[in-house]
Every structure is written in structure tokens, then in C-alpha cells.
C-alpha positions, 0 to 999 in steps of 0.5 A: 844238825843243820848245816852252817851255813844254812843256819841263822841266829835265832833269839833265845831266852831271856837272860838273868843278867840285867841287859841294856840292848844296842838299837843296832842291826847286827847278827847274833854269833855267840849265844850262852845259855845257863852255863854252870862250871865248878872245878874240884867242887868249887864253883867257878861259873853260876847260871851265865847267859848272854848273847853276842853279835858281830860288829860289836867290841864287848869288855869282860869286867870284873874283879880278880876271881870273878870268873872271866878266865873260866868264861873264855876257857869254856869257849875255847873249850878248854874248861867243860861246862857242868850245864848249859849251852854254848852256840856259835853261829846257831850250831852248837860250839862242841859240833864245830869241826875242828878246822872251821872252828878254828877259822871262826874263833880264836883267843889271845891268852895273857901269856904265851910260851915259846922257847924256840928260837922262831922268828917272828914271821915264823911265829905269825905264820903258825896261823895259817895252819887252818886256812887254805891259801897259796904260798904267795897269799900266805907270805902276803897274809903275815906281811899284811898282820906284820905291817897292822901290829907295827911289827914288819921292823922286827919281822926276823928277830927271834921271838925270845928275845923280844919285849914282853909287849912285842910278843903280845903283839906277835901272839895278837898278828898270829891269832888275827892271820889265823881268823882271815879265812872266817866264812862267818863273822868270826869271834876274837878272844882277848885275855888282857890283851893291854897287860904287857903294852906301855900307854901307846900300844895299848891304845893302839890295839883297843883301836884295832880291837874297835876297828875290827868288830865294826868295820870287819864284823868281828865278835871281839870280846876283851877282858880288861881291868882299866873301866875307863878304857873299857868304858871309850872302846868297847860297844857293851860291857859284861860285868862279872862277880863271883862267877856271874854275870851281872850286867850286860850293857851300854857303858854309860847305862852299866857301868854305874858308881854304886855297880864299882862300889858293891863290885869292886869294894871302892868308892870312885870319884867321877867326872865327864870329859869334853863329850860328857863320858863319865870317867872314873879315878 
């Protein structure tokens, strides 16, 4: 196996899925090829490609059962594919060693356990297990996620006793410390990242989502439910159904009135906003 630093992002072949392409230059990171994944002999993922590159904020769309959650398991390698191939910086994901993979690729899962009476800070901190750093530009590091997910007022409040919203931001601090150290552009997994958050914090992490693929070179990839945030945020959209991809694309170019109808089984009323955006209700 090359090395991988010396590897470079190579094309691949075409996917099934219909793709409108970005006219910008940016570095393929994650590449799915042909994946197929079933449990208990029930299908959960069918014949799924496509290409990710950094600097780019990608929305996971789809119905309850499409297929979203197996997706993101098979890149956290939680869920093993049946066929097909999944390469993170031209390498193959299963020849990462464990340490630099965790410096270059992390989830946010919707729902995160933990009894313990951590505090916060503490919480944060349990990013920093792959990286190496002082103990002063590890204290600086978790101030720094502290102060960008607006948590440095709650910073020794045990974790427990927090909203269901703050933990979301505290898991989302924790998973951002533990990706600084990225030699590469590295991948953000976000599982309904907004699930938990009233109307301001949600716009407010989409905007950090959007600020870190584009201003960082992040690969984020979100799955989410509301189109119309997905639609203002993210730089492409993936739409799944039954456990295949259907379209990977622009928002205005994939996300059509007739794909939410035959994919969601619901007619939508449309109108534009001040910047002729479609919008959909």
C-alpha cells in the first residue's frame, strides 16, 4: 500500500447515481465504490457510489429507512460492507491505522450516552486521545471548541445535568478537538446533527458546518431532514431511497418538486426567496 501522504486522489468510475458536479477545484477525500451491505439477509444498502471532496458541506437526505445511518456506519466501520470499496485519501478506509483515522475522520451520532458525572471540559477533552500535543495546546485546544459551540459559560456543569441540546454541542466540541490534528483534510460525520437544538443553535451549527468545510477544507457530510435548511447550507445534496442513492448534486439542480414527491410520497408547494432559492413547505 502507498504510503499516504504520497497518495493523491485519482478518478474513479462513474457512479449510478444521477451527479450534477461543482465547477470548483477541491481534493477528492472520500471515494464509494459499489458498496452493497444487508443485516440478518435484509438489504440495507444497494450498489451506493459516490465521490467526496474537501471544502465541500454535503446534506444526507432521505426518508425514515433509506439508508442514511448504514451509510455513515459503514464509514465509521461499524457496519461491514458485503461488496464494494471505501477509500479515504486514495487509501483504502480498512488500512488506516487506528490513530491517524481517528485524526482524519469522526462522527457526531444523534445520541450520545454518558452517565458519569464529567464535566463539561472534561467531556471535550476526551478528543484529544489521538492527538499529540502539550498540555498547554491541549487546555488552549478545548478552550478554543469551548468558546466556538458557545459552551465556555457552562464549561464545569456536569455533563447529565445538561439540555439535550448542550450535550449535542458538547459531543459536536469533543468530536471538532479530536479532528484539529488532521494531517489531511479530514471528514466530519454529522448524524442529525440539528435534532436536539431549538431554531438558533441549529442555524448556528449548520453555519459552523458550512464555515468549516469551506474555510478549513473539512469534508462534512450531515444527514438532515429539513430540505430547506439542507437546501441554504450544504454545497451538494445525496438523496437516498431504499437504500440507494439517488441523486448527488447541487441543491437547486437535485432537489426537484417531482424527486420529494416519488421520494417522500408528498406533494410540496414551492416559492423562491429574495435570492430566487427554491423553498419548499
Amino acid at each position: 500500500m502507498p504510503s499516504l501522504e504520497s497518495v493523491t486522489a485519482t478518478a474513479a468510475a462513474q457512479t449510478p447515481a444521477i451527479s450534477f458536479e461543482s465547477t470548483a477545484v477541491t481534493e477528492q477525500v472520500l471515494e464509494l465504490k459499489h458498496l452493497h451491505a444487508r443485516v440478518d439477509n435484509k438489504p440495507l444498502l444497494t450498489d451506493v457510489s459516490c465521490r467526496l471532496q474537501s471544502g465541500q458541506f454535503y446534506a444526507l437526505l432521505g426518508p425514515n429507512g433509506a439508508g442514511k445511518s448504514s451509510l455513515l456506519r459503514l464509514l465509521t466501520q461499524e457496519l461491514k460492507a458485503d461488496a464494494g470499496r471505501i477509500s479515504l485519501h486514495g487509501s483504502p478506509l480498512g488500512q488506516w491505522p487506528k490513530q491517524a483515522l481517528a485524526r482524519h475522520l469522526a462522527m457526531l451520532p444523534q445520541h450520545s450516552s454518558l452517565s458519569f458525572p464529567f464535566s463539561v471540559r472534561e467531556v471535550v477533552a476526551m478528543g484529544l486521545y489521538p492527538l499529540s500535543l502539550s498540555a498547554r495546546d491541549a487546555a488552549q485546544l478545548v478552550e478554543q471548541q469551548l468558546w466556538r459551540l458557545d459552551l465556555a459559560h457552562l464549561s464545569e456543569r456536569s455533563y447529565p445535568a445538561l439540555s439535550g441540546g448542550e450535550r449535542q454541542r458538547v459531543q459536536l466540541a469533543r468530536v471538532l478537538t479530536q479532528l484539529a490534528q488532521a494531517e489531511h483534510s479530514p471528514v466530519l460525520l454529522l448524524d442529525e446533527p440539528t435534532s436536539a437544538l431549538d431554531l438558533a443553535q441549529q442555524h448556528r451549527v449548520l453555519r459552523l458546518a458550512r464555515e468549516l468545510a469551506h474555510e478549513q477544507g473539512y469534508t462534512v457530510l450531515a444527514v438532515l431532514h429539513d430540505l430547506n435548511q439542507a437546501s441554504h447550507y450544504a454545497d451538494q445534496l445525496l438523496v437516498m431511497d431504499k437504500g440507494k442513492l439517488l441523486v448527488q448534486g447541487e441543491p437547486q439542480q437535485a432537489l426537484t418538486p417531482e424527486l420529494i414527491s416519488r421520494v417522500w410520497h408528498y406533494e410540496p408547494g414551492t416559492f423562491a426567496d429574495a435570492q430566487g432559492q427554491r423553498l419548499y413547505f
